[in-house]
Phi, psi and omega in degrees: 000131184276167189276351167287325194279352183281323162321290203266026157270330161320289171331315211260011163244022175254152182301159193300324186281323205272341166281324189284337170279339156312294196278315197299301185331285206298328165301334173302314184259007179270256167014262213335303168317325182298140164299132172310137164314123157322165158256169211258146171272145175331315184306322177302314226269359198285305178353111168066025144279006172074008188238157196207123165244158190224118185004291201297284205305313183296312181292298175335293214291301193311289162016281189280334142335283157301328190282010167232023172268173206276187162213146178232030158257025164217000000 
């Protein structure tokens, strides 16, 4: 007996609510399986929000950022 026919005699003894908790189980671990969706790039999330930085702007923003934190390489 293969292990699909061994389910689904398991299945056809058990009562109707206790096969729909069967199956939603088994819709669950099917979901596990799937793959995950890619993320999305930084760049997409920027997309029609009207903002545009430019290398120099960015490179400024790090700067300014860093420059009153302490440093212990000098």
């Amino acid at each position: 007996m293969s292990v699909e026919q061994a389910i689904l005699d398991a299945v056809r003894a058990l009562p109707p609510d206790k096969q729909r908790e069967l199956l939603n189980h088994a819709n669950s671990l099917r979901e596990e399986i799937r793959p995950l969706k890619p993320f999305r790039s930084i760049k997409g999330l920027w997309l029609g929000l009207g903002i545009s930085l430019s290398a120099e702007e960015i490179d400024e923003n790090q700067r300014e950022l860093w420059k009153n934190l302490p440093r212990n390489d000098v």
